[in-house]
N, C-alpha and C positions, 0 to 999 in steps of 0.2 A: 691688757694694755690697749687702749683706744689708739687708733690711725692715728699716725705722725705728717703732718703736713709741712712739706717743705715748700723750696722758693723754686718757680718756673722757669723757666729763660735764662737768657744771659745774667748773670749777678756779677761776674769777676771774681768770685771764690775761686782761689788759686790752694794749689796740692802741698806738700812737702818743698816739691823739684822748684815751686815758683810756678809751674804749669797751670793753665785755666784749669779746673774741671767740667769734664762733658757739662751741657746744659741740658736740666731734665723735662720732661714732657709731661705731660698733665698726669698719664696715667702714673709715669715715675716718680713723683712728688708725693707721690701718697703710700706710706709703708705700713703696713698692717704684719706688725710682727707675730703675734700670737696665731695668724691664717700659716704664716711660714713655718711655724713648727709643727704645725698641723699636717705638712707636708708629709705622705707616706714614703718608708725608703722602698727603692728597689729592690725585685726578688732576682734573686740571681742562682733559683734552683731551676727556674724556667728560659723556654727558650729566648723570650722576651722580657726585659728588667720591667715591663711595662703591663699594663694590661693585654694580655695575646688578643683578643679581640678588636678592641679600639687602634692599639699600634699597627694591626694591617690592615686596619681602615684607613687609616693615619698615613700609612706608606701607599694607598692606592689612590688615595683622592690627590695625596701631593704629587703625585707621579702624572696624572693627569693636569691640575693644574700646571708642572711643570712644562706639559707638551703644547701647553697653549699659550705660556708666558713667553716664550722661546723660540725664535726664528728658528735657528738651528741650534744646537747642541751636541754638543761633543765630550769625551771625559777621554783624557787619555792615564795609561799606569796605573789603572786601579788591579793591574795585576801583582803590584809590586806590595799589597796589603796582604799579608799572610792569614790563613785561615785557621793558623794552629796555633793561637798565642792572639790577646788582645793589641788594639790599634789604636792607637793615638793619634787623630787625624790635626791639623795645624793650619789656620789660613789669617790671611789680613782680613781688616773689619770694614767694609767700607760698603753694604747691600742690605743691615741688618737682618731677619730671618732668613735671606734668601742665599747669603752667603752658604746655610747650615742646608735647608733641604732639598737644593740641587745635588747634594752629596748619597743622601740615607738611603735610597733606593741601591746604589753603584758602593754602599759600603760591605762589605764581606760578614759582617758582622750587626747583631742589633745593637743600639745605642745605649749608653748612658749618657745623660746629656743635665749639663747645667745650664742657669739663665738667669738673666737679670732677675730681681725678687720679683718688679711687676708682672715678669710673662706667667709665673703659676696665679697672679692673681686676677687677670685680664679677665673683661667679661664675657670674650672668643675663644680667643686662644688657651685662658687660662684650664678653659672643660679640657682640652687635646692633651696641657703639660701633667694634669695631674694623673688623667690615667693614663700618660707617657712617662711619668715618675721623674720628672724632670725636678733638679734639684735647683733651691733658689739660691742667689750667694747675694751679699747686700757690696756694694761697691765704696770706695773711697767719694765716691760723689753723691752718695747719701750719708755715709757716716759723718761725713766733715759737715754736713747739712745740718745733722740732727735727727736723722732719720731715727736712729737706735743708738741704743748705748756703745761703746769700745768691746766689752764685755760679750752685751747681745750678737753683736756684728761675729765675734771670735769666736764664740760661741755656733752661731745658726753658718758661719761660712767654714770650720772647721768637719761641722758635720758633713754639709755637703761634699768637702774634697774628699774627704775619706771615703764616703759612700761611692763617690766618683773612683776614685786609686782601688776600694775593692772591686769594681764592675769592670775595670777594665786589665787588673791581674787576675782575674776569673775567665778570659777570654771574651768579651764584650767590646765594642770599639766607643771612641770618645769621637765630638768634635769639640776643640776648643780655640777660644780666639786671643793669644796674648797680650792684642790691643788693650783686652777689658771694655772697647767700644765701639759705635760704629761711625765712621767719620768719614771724612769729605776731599779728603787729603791723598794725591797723586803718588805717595810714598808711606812706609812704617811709621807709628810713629811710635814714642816709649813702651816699652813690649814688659807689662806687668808680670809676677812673677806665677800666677797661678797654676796652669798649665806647667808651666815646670815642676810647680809641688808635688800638683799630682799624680805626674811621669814616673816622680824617683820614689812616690810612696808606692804607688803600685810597683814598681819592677822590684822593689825591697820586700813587698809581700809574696808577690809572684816567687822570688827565690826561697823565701820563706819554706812558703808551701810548694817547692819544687815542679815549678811550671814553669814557662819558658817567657824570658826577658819580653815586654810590652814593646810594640815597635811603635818611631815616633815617625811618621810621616807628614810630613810638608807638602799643603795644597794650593797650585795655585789658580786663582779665580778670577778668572779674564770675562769681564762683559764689556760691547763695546760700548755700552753708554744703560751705565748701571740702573738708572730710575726711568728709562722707557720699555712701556709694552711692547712684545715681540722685537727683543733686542736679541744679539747674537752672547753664547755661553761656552766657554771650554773652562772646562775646570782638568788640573794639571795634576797627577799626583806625581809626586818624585819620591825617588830612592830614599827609603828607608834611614836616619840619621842616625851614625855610632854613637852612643852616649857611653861611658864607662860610670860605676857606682863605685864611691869610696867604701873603705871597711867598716869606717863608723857608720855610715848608712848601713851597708847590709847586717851589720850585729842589729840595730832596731829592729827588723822584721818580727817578733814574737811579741812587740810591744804595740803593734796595730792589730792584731787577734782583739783588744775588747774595743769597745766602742768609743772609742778617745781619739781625738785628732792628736798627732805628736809629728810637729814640725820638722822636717830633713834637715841636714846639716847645711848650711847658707853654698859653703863651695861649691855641693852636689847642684843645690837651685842653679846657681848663678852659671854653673858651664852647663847645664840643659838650655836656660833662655839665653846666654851669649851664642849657643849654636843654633838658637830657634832663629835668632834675630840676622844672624848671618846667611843662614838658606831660605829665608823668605825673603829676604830682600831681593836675593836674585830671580824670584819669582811673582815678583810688585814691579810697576812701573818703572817707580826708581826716581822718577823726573821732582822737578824743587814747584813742577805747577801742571797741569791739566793740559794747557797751551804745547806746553813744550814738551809732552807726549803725545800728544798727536802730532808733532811736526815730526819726531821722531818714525813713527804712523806709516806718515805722506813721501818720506824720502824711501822709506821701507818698499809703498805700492812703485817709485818712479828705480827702484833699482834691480827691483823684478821684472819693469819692463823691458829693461837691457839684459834681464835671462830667458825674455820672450814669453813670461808669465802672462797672458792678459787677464789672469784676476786672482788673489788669492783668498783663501779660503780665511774665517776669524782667526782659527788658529797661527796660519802661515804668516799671518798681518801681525803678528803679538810678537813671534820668534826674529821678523825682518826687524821690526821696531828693536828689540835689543841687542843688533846690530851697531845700532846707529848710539843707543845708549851706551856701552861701552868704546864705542870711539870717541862721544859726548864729555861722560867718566875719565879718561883718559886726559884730554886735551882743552876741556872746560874748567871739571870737578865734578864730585858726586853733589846731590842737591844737598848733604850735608855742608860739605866744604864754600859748596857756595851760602849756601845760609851763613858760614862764620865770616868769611873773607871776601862774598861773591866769586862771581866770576873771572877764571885766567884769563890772560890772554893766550889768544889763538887765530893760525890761521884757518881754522876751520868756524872760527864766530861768527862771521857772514853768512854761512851757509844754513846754520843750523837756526841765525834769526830768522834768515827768509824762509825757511822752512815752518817755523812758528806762523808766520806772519801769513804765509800761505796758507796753513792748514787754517788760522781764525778765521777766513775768509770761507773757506765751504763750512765749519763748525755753524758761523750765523744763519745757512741755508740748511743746517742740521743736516750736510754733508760731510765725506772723509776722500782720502785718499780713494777708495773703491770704485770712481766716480771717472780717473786718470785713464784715457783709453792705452793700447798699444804704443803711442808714440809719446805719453808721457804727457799729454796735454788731454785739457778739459773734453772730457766724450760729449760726440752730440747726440740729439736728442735718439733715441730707438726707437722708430715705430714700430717693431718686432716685438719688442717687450710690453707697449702700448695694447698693440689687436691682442698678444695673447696672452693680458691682463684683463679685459674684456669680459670673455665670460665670467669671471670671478667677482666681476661690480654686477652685472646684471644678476646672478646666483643672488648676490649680495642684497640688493634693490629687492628680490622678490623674498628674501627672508628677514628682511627687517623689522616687518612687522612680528611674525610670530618669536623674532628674537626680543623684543618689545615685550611682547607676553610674557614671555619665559624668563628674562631676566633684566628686563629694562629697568626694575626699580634697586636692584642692588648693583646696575652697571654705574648708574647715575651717581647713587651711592658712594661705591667707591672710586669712584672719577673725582667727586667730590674732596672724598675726607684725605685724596691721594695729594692734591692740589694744594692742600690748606693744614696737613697734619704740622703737629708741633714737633714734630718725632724728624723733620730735614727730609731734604730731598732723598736722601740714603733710604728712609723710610716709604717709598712713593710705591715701588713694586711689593713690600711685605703687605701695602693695605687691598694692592689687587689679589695677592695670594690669599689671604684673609678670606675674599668675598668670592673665590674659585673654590674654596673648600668648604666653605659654610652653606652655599645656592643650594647642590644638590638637597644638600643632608636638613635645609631651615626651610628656604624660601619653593623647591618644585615641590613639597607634599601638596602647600597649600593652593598653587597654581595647579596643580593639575585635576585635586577636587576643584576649580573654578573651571578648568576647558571641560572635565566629564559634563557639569551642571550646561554648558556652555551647549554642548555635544547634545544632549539632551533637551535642552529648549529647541537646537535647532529641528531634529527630528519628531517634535513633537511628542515625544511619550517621556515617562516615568517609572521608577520601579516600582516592580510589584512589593509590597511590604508587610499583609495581610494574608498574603495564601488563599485567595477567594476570588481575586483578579484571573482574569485570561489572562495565562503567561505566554508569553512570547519571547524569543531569545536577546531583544531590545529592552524588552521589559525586566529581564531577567537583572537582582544584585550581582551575582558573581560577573555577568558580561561586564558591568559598569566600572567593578573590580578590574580585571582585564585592562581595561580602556584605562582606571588612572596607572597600573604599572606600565604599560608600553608607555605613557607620556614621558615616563626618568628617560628611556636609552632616547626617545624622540629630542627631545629638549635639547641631550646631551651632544645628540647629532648634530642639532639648529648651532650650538656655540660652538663646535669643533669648526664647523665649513666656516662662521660668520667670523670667528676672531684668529681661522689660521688662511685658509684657501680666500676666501674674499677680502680680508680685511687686507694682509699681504698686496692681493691685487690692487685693491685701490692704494696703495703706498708706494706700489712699483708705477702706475701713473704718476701720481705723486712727484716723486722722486722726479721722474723725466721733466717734468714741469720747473723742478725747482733747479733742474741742469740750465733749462733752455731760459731762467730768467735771470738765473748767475753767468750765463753766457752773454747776453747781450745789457749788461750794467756792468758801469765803469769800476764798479769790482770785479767784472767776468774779464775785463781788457788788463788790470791789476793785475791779477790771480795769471793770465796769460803769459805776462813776464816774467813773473816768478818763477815758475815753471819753468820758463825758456830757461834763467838762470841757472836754476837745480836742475834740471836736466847734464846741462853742461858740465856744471861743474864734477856730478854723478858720474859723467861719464870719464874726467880727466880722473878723479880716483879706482873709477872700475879699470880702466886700464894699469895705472898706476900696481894694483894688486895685482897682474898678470892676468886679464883678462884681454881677450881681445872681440 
């Protein structure tokens, strides 16, 4: 079967529901069915369904790029994933890959893992999915396309859940997203039924084979601003979700032993995603727009300052924020209800608009709440933070050049294809993760035979390569050997200081700059009354609650 070429971009092909379907990206418009069956399944006699080799290569270069992608990072309750029974990990889609491998280092378990058809056949990432045994599923937004047949689709995505429900009633953990995509939207949106399929066919084989029920955990995935480098990350796991299995599900279990997808019974599906849909939500924003989570944010940092907090941590900032969302919920509407009816009325509407209103105001200066000193109004400028930002621009200044060397042409690169992909903004950090894991392992072999050559010219000699030269230990092959391995940890060193300890630094100037020039424009004198407002009125309900 020759590649299937679909339509790019926006078309207005709408789903079943009336729903747009995702719009797809250059690499997704092309389905090569006959490579997808070609897909090998996972072994699940080993400790890795994947290649042992490449998968903790895999886990070590991501772990790394993670430590550089990521101001700070945090994971909290990954104690609550058991280690004697497979995991079913659960989150919103809104970072594309990066939502999945902030997790796989902190998961208990190796993966099995599904993915769009394109990710096994990328011409990157697809080398990582195949020896990660990464299984492809074709989506509603190729099939309605034309990608593949009803048939084919039924067929190549039946395989995959099964292989998926056996790897992870084998003890193996899953991530899946029941988006089915990655979107842009400040909230859930229709929660497809896959990941529920594959809950009830694993925990129906599990019992089969008398191993212990798959546990379904809910993650949630807080960045505060998803498509920048060195952005802040807590990723949340929560409590473990009850699911119960009907009887007609668990008699199936002896009918998944051969190699046939055989669908659960719909009630089983539909109360695993009605429960999926319900404990994520309370772990997504929630809000009907972007705006009106971070005002949500802003009133968060101005009500810790009446607990004497002067600053809170990413995490603390996410938890203060759904505060304010459930009083939001309460006295507004959820963004559902406002999407049908808009918004109630309330006397708390004022509050929460200037709070919108306030937070777009530092949002245009790619500021937040964080920014609010002690007294709840706009901080001035630090020169403490200034001087001892300092050394880390001059560190910065003297290694640019050799960071130039080392990775200047796939920085540039993916600055580029991060700016201009068709893949959305969602897609903006998967293309720096991309170019963090590919540099070592593609682009330093061949820069550090150019610094040896480099090394070499400058000293004047050559190796010896006849056996008939005076040797000397400069002349020497093996030395030269030497000189290009130390260049991986050296390189490795230049981009850990250039894109966390200096880069940081010049941000944290930055940053002060961008305080003291929203300070004095008639947006800093705006933003000042606002404040004044919220402040006040923060305080007429902190007391209200029995605070004093």
């Amino acid at each position: 079967m020759s590649k299937k070429k679909m339509s790019i971009g926006k078309d207005g092909i709408t789903d079943k529901y009336g729903e747009e379907l995702p719009e797809l990206s250059k690499h997704a418009s092309v389905l090569e069915y006959e490579k997808l069956l070609d897909v090998k399944p996972p072994d699940f006699s080993r400790k890795t369904p994947g290649s042992p080799f490449w998968t903790r290569l895999a886990y070590f270069v991501t772990q790394q790029s993670i430590n550089l992608q990521f101001k700070t990072f945090e994971i909290s309750g990954k104690e609550k994933m058991s280690t004697d029974r497979g995991n079913l990990t659960v989150c919103w889609h809104t970072n594309g890959i990066m939502d999945v491998m902030p997790i796989i280092n902190h998961h208990p378990n190796h993966l099995v893992v599904g993915g769009r058809h394109d990710l096994v056949n990328h011409p990157i990432l697809g080398f990582w999915a195949r020896r990660l045994a990464v299984q492809p599923v074709v989506r509603q937004a190729e099939l309605i396309r034309g990608g593949c047949t009803k048939e084919e689709a039924k067929y190549l995505n039946g395989r995959s859940l099964l292989r998926l429900s056996k790897g992870i009633s084998s003890g193996f953990g899953g991530i899946l997203m029941p988006e089915g995509t990655s979107h842009q939207n400040s909230h859930l949106i229709r929660l497809k039924t896959g990941p529920a399929r594959v809950l009830t066919s694993a925990a129906t084989i599990a019992s089969f084979e008398g191993k212990l029920k798959p546990n379904l955990v809910p993650v949630g995935m807080h960045f505060r601003k998803r498509h920048l480098f060195r952005t802040d990350i807590w990723i949340e796991c929560c409590d473990p979700v009850e699911y119960k299995l009907s009887q007609e599900l668990l008699d199936m279990g002896s009918k998944y032993v051969k190699e046939e997808w055989i669908e659960p019974p719909a009630q089983d599906v539909y109360q695993v995603r009605d429960l999926l849909r319900e404990n994520l939500d309370q772990i997504t924003p929630g809000a009907i727009n972007w705006d009106v989570y971070r005002g949500w944010r802003l009133l968060g940092h101005l009500k810790s300052r009446f607990e004497n907090k002067v600053s809170l941590s990413w995490r603390e900032e996410v938890v203060y924020a759904r505060e304010w969302r459930k009083l939001s919920d309460e006295c507004i509407g959820t963004h559902l209800e406002q999407k049908e009816s808009g918004p109630k009325e309330s006397e708390h509407m004022e509050l929460f608009l200037k709070a919108e209103e306030a937070a777009k105001i530092l949002d245009k200066k790619n500021l937040d709440g964080s920014v609010v000193d002690i007294k709840g109004e706009l901080s001035k400028v630090s020169w403490k933070n200034i001087f001892e930002s300092i050394p880390g621009v001059l560190l910065g200044i003297i290694l640019f050049p050799f960071l130039l060397f080392s990775s200047g042409l796939i920085m540039a690169l993916c600055y580029y294809l991060g700016n201009v992909t068709d893949e959305g903004e969602d897609a903006r950090t998967s293309v720096h993760y991309v170019g963090f894991i590919t540099t070592p392992l593609i682009i330093w072999p061949f820069i550090s035979i150019l610094a040896v050559y480099i090394l070499a010219v400058f000293f004047g000699v050559r190796p010896a390569i006849t056996g008939l030269e005076q040797i000397t230990l400069f002349h020497s092959i093996p030395f030269y050997m030497i000189i290009w391995a130390i260049m991986f940890p050296l390189f490795w060193l230049i981009n850990v200081l250039s894109f966390t300890f200096c880069f940081d630094s010049i941000n944290t100037i930055y940053t002060e700059y961008k305080i003291y020039t929203l300070g004095a424009s008639n947006n800093g004198k705006k933003l000042e009354k606002l404040l004044k407002y919220l402040n006040s009125t923060i305080k007429e309900l902190y007391n209200q609650s029995g605070h004093n």
